[in-house]
N, C-alpha and C positions, 0 to 999 in steps of 0.2 A: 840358917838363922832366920828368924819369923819379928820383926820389927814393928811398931806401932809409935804411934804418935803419941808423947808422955803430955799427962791428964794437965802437968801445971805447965806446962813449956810447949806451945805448939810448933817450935825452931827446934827442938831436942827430938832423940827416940830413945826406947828404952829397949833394952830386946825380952820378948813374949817367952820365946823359948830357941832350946839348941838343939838340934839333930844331929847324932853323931854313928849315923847307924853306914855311912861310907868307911872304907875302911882303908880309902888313900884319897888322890884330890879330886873334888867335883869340878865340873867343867861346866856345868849348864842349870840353871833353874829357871821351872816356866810357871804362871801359874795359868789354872784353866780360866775361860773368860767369864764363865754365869756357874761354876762352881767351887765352893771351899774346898778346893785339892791344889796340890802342887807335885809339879813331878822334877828330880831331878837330874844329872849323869855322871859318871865318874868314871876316874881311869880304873876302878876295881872291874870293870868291864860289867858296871850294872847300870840299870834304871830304878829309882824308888819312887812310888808315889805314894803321899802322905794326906792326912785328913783330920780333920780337928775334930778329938774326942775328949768329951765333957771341956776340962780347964784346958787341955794340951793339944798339943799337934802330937800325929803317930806316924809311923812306915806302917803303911797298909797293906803295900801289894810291895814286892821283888822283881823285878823283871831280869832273868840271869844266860838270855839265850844270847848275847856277844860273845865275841873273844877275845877282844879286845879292848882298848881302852872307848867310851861312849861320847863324844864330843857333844854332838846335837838332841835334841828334843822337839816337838811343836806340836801341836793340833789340827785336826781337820777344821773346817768351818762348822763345825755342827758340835766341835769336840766329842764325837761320840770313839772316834780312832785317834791313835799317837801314832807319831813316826819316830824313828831314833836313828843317828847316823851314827858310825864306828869306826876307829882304824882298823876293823877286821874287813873295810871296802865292802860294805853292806849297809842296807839301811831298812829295817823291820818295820812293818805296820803292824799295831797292837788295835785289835779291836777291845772295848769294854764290854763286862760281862755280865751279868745279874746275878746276886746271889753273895756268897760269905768274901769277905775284905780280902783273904788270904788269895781268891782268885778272881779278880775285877778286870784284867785282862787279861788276853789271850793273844797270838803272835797266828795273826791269819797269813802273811805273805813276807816275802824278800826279795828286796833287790842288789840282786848284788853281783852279776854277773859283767856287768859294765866296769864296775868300778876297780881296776887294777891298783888303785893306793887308799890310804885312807881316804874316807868321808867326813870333814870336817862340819859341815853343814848344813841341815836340810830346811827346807821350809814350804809350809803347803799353803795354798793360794786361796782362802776365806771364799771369791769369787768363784773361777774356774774348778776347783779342786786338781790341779796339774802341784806337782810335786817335784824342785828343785831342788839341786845336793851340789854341793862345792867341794873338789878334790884337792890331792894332794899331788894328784898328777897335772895340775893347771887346769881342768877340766870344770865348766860349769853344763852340767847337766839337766834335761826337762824332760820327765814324765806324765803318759797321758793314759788314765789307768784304762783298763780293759775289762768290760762286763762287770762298774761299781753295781755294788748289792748284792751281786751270786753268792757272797760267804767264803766265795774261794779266787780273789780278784787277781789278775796281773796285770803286770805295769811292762807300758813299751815307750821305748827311747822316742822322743817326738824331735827332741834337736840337739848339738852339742856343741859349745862355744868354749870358748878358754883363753885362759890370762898370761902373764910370760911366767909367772910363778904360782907355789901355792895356793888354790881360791881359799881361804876363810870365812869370809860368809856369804849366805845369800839370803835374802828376800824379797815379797812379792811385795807391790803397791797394795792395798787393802781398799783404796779406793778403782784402782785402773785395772780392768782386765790384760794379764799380758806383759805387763810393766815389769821387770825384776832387777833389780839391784844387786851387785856381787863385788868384793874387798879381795884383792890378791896381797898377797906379799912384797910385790914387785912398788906398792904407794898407791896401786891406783885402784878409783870405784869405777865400773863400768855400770852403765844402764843399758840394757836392754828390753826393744819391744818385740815381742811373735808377732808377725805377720801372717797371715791377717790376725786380728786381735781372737782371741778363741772365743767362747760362749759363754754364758755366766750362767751358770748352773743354779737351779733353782733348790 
């Protein structure tokens, strides 16, 4: 659902439009930061991303390589890649594509060899570009990718911490290199800093 501020009432909203192209419940909606798109995830084990044509908003692209239900979403810092995390214990990098709507991404890499339970969370770090994922096995996990740019990138485990239950979510400081925050089951937020703090990538 796509909301805006009604013209006579700036305490009110009206809704723009509805998207009903999930075809059970969504779990995630992100928008991108410097473009009209939105991506979102569901337990139909998809991603859609969407883009305002003419009066409307549309489902542009599909993303259908899960197998499971798609919990998380994010952006890199450049938003040129998405990540998406899954109970199929995996979490896809989608690069963006050029060329017709129907294929705007594409699914350059996975990780998913670490993760024995669902992937409830992921979140990539604006600063660093390290890439954290919150499991279902209490696991908060940190990726540090391997030869960004090749077109054919891998990701290797940098460190792994974990909660008494659950993790739920995670995210990075957007100001702090290294900072990360993560919500278990169990009530509690833990923070987290890498030492030494990593690099901030330009």
């Amino acid at each position: 659902m796509f909301c805006f501020p009604a013209v006579d009432d700036s305490d009110e909203y009206e809704c723009a439009s509805v998207q009903t192209c999930h075809s059970q419940d969504v779990k995630a909606v992100l928008w991108h930061r410097t473009e009209e798109e939105l991506v979102s995830a569901s337990y139909d084990n998809s991603v859609r991303v969407y883009a305002e044509q003419l009066d409307d908003w549309e489902c542009v692209c599909t993303l259908t390589e899960h197998e499971s239900t798609v919990w998380s979403v994010c952006f890199d810092g450049r938003g040129h890649r998405l990540a998406s995390a899954s109970a199929d214990g995996s979490v896809r990098i989608w690069s963006r594509l050029q060329g017709s709507a129907e294929a705007r991404w594409r699914c350059e890499g996975t990780v998913s060899t670490l993760h024995p339970r669902p992937v409830y969370s992921v979140s990539w770090c604006p600063l660093t570009g390290l890439l954290a994922t919150g499991c279902g096995d209490n696991g908060v996990r940190v990726f540090v990718e391997e030869q960004p740019g090749s077109g054919e990138p891998s990701w290797r485990l940098a460190c792994h911490e974990s909660h008494e239950q659950d993790v739920n979510c995670v995210a990075w400081n957007p100001a702090s290199p290294g900072l990360l925050a993560s919500a278990g089951d169990e009530g509690r937020v833990r923070i987290w800093q890498l030492e030494p703090p990593p690099r901030v990538v330009q």
